[in-house]
C-alpha positions as CSV (number, residue, x, y, z in Angstrom):
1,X,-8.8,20.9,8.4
2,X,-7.2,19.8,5.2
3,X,-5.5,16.2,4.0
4,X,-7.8,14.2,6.4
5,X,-10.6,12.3,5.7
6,X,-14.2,13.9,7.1
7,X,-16.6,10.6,5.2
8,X,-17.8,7.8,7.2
9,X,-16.2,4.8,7.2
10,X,-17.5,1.4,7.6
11,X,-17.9,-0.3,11.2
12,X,-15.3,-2.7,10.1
13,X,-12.9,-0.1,9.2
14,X,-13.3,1.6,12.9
15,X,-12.7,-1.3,14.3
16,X,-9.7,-2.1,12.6
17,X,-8.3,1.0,13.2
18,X,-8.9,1.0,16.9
19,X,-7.9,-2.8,17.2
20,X,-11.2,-3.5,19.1
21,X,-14.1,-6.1,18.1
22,X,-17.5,-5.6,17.8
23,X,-20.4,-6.0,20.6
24,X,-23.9,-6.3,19.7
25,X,-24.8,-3.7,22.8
26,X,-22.9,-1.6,25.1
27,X,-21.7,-2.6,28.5
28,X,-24.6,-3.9,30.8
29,X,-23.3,-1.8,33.7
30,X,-23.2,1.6,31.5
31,X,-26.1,3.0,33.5
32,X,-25.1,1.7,37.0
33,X,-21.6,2.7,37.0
34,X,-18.8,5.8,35.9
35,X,-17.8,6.3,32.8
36,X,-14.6,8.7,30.8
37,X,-15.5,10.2,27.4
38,X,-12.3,10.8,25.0
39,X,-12.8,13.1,22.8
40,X,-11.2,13.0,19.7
41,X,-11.0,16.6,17.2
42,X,-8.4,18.1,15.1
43,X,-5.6,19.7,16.3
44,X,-6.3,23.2,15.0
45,X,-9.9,23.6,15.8
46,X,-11.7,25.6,17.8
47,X,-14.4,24.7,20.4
48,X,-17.0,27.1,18.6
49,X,-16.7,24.2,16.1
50,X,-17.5,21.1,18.2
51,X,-19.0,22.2,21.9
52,X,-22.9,22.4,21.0
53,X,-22.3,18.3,20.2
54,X,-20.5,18.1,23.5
55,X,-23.1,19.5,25.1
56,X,-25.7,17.9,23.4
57,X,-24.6,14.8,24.1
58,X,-23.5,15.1,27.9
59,X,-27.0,16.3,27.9
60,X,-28.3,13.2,26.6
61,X,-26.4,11.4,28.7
62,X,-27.7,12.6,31.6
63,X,-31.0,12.0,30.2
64,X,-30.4,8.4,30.1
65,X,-28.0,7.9,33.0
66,X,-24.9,7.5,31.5
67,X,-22.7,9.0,34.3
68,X,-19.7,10.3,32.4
69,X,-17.8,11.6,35.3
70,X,-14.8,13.1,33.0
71,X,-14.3,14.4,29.1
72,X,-11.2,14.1,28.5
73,X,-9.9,16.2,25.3
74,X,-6.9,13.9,23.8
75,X,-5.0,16.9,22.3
76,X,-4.1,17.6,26.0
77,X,-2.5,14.0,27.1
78,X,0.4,14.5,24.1
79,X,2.5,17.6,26.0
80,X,5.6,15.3,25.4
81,X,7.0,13.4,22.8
82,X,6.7,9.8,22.4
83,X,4.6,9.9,25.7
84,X,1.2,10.1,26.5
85,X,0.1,11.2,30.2
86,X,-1.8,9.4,32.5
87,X,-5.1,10.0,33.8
88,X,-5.5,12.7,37.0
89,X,-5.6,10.9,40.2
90,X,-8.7,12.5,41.5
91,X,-10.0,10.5,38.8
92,X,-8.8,7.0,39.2
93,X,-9.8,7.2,42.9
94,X,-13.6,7.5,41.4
95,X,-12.9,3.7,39.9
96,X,-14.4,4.8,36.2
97,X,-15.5,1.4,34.7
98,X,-16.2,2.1,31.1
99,X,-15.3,4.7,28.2
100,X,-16.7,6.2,25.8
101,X,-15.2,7.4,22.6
102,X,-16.7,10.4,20.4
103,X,-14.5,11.7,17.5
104,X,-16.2,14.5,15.6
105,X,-15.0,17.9,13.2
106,X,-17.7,20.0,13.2
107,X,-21.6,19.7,12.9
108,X,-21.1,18.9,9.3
109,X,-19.1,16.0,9.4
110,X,-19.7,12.5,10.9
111,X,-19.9,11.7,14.6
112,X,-18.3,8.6,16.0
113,X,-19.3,7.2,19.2
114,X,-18.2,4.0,20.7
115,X,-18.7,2.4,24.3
116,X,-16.6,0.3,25.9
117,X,-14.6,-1.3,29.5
118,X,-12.1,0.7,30.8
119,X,-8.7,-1.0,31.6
120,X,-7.3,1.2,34.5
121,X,-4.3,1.5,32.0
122,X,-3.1,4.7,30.0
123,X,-3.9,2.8,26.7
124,X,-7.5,3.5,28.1
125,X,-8.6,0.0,26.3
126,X,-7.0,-3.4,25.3
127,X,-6.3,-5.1,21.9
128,X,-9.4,-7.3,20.7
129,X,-11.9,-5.8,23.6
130,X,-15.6,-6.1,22.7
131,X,-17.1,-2.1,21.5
132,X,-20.0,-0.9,20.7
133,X,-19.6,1.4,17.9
134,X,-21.4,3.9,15.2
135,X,-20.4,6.7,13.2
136,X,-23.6,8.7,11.5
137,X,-23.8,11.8,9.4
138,X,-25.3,13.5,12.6
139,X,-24.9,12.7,16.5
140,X,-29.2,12.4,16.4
141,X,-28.8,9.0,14.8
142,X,-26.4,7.6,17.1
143,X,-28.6,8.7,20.1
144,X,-31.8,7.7,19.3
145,X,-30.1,4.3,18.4
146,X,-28.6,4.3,21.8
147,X,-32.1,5.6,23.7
148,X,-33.8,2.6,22.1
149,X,-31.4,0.3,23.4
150,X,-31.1,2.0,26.9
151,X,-35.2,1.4,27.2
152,X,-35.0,-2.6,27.0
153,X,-34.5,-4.5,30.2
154,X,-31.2,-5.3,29.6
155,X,-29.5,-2.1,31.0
156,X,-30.4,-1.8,34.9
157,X,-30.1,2.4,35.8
158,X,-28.7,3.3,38.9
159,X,-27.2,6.7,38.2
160,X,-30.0,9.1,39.2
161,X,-28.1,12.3,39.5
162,X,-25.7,12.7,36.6
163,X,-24.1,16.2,35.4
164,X,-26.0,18.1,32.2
165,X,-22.8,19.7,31.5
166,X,-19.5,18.3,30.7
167,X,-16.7,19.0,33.0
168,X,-13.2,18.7,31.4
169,X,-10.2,16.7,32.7
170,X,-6.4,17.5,32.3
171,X,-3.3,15.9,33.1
172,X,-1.3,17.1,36.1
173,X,1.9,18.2,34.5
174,X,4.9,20.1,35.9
175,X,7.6,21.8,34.1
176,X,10.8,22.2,36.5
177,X,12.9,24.8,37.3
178,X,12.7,27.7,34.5
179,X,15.6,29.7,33.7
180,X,14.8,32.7,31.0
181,X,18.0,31.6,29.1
182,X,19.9,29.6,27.5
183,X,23.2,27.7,28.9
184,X,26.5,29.7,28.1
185,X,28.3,27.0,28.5
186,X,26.7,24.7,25.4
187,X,29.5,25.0,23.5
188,X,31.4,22.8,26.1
189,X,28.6,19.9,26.8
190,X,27.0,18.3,24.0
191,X,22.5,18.4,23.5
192,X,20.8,15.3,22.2
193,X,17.8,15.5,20.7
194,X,15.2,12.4,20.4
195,X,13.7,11.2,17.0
196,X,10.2,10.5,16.9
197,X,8.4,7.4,17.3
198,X,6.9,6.7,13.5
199,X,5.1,3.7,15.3
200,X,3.8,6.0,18.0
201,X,0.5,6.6,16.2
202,X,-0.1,2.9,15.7
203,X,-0.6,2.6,19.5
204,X,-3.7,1.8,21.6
205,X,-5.4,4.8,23.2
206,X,-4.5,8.2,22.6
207,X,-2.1,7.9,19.5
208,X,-4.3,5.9,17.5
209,X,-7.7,8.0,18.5
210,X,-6.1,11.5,18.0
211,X,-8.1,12.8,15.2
212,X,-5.3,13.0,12.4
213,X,-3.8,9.9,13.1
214,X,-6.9,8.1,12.9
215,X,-8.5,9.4,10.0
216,X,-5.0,9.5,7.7
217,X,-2.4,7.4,9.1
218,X,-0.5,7.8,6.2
219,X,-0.1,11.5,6.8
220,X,0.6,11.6,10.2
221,X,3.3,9.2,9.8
222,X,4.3,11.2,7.0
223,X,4.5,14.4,9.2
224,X,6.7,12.4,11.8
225,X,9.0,11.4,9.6
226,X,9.4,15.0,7.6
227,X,10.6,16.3,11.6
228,X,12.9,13.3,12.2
229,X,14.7,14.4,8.7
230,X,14.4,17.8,10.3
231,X,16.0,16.8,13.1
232,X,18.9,14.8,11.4
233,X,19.5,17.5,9.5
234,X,20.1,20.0,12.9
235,X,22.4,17.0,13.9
236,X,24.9,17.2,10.8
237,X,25.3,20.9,11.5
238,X,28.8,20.8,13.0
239,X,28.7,24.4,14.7
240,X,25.7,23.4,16.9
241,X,27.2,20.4,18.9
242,X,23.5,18.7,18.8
243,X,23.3,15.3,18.1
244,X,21.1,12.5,18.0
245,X,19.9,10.3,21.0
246,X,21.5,7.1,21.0
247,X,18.5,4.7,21.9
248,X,20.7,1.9,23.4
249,X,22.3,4.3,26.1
250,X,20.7,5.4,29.9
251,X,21.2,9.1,30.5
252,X,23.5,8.4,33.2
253,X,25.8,6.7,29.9
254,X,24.8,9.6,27.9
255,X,25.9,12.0,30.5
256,X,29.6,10.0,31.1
257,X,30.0,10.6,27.0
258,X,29.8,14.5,27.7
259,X,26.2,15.2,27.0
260,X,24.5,17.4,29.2
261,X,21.5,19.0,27.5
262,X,18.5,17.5,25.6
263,X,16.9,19.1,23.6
264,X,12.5,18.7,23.7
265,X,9.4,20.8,23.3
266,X,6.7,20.8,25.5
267,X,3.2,21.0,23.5
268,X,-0.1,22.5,25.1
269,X,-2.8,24.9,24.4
270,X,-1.6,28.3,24.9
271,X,-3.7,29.1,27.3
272,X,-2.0,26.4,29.6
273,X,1.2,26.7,28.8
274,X,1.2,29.9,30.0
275,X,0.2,29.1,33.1
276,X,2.6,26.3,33.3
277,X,5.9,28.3,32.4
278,X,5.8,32.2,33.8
279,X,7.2,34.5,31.1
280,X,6.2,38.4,31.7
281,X,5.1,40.6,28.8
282,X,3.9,38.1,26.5
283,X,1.1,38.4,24.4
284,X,-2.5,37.0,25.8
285,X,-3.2,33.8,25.1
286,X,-5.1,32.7,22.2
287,X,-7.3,29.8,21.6
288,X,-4.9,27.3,20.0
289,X,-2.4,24.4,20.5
290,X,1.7,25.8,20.6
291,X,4.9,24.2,20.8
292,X,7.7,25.6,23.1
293,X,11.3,24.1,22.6
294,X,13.4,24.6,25.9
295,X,17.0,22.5,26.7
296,X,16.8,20.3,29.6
297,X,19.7,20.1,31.9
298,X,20.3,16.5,32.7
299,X,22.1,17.2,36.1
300,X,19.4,18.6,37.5
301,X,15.8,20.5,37.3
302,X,16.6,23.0,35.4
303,X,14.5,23.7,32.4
304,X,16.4,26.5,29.8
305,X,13.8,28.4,27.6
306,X,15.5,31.4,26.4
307,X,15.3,34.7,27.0
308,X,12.7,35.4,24.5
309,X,9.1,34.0,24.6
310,X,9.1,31.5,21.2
311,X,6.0,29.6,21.5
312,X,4.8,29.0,18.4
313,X,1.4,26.7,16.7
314,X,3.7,25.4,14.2
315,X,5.9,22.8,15.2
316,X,9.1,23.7,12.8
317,X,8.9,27.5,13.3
318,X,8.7,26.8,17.0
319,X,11.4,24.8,16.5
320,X,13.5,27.2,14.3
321,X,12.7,30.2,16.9
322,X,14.8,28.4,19.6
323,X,17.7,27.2,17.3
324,X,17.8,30.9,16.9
325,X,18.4,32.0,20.5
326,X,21.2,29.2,20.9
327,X,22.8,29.9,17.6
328,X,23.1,33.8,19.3
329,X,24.8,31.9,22.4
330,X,26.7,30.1,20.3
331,X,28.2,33.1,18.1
332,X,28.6,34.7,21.1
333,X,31.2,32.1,22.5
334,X,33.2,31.7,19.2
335,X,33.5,35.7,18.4
């Protein structure tokens, strides 16, 4: 991937970034009790790139005892804007006590691996908690440092039986009623549409660990603000009747000012979003996140996504795709 860092950084810079202090070792309980993994690669790769570290790592793991009960891979807790999902409940109910971080590219760029308490909360870890953390030019260095450590008395193993291979962890999301169209009637209510958050990568958790936004800030925010001016821009356009979210109203306010539509995308790997929204006579899925734009009906459940499949990897051609379909609708009514 291109415009983002792939260089080690120092541990003070991690850190930083990450809002967490140092510890000396990782948890004393990290062999005796479950752990989560996030992991952290670019958007646009491909697991061909990244899955023999996975694996080589779980592997390790196991070696040692580390139980890591759950990988969870971060590009699949953003489906929504602004929002980050919450863990799976089969998985709270197995009371995980610690995480473990593990950002990497590819084999030929650094590996980061940090260890840390888990705070039962979606931002996965709080402000100024105590982490042990490396990034090395290859994941070998970091686990030999880590096996040395695991050998000293101070780490007591009780986790005998832990998996060799990773097992993978998404949210539970649903999608609504779908309705393979779009609203005749838009011409009459008005559609909001939400900017987005340029603070939203600055979080705890997921926004700050997701691989762009920790390794060029500046771009990401960048990138945010480029589809808000996007998205003012669509809310000028008088023959469109979409306008932007007023943050200080509820939706029932909204609603009583003559909105009935919002505007939003939903963002998964193809592969899953397929699953999630039936559409026949598409084409098969490939490996890849898309973005599917769809207006929500704020009366009731139904989700409107067109009558023609739209999906697409980049966010503003996903986003022009659907504008299309409406703007037909629109004509339509005004003809």
């Amino acid at each position: 991937m291109t415009g983002f860092q792939t260089s080690a950084q120092s541990i003070d810079e991690l850190l930083s970034r990450l809002e967490l202090n140092q510890a000396l070792y990782p948890p004393e309980d990290i062999l005796s009790s479950k752990s989560i993994v996030l992991l952290s690669v670019p958007e646009d790769s491909k697991s061909s790139e990244w899955q023999i570290l996975v694996d080589e790592l779980q592997l390790f793991f196991s070696s040692v005892g580390l139980d890591a009960i759950a990988w969870l891979d971060l590009r699949d807790y953003q489906s929504l804007q602004n929002q980050v999902e919450g863990l799976p409940e089969s998985l709270t109910q197995r009371n995980p006590k610690n995480i473990v971080l593990f950002q990497i590219k590819d084999e030929e760029s650094p590996a980061l691996l940090a260890i840390g308490p888990y705070n039962n909360k979606t931002s996965f870890w709080n402000k100024g908690d105590a982490f042990w953390i490396r990034q090395s030019v290859s994941l070998e260095g970091i686990t030999n440092e880590l096996s040395t450590l695991f050998k000293t008395d101070q780490f007591y193993r009780d986790n005998l039986l832990v998996n060799e291979s990773p097992e993978y962890f998404s949210p539970e999301m649903t999608f609504g009623l779908t309705a393979k169209s779009i609203p005749p009637r838009i011409l009459e209510f008005k559609t909001y549409v939400d900017l987005f958050d340029i603070t939203y990568p600055d979080q705890l958790g997921v926004p700050s660990f997701t691989y762009e936004s920790f390794n060029d800030l500046a771009q990401t925010k960048q990138d945010l603000l480029e589809k808000n001016y996007r998205l003012e821009a669509i809310s000028v356009d008088s023959t469109n009747n979409i306008f932007l979210r007023d943050r200080t109203k509820t939706v029932q306010q909204l609603r009583r000012d003559g909105f009935q539509y919002e505007l939003k995308y939903i963002r998964a790997k193809e592969e899953v979003l397929n699953t999630l929204i039936p559409f026949e006579g598409r084409p098969a899925p490939q490996e890849r996140i898309v973005y599917k734009f769809f207006l929500d009906d704020l009366r009731n459940n139904n989700n409107y996504i067109g009558k023609t499949w739209d999906a697409h990897p980049d966010w503003n051609m996903a986003l022009t795709n659907f504008l299309i379909q409406m703007e037909e609708i629109l004509k339509s009514k005004t003809n």
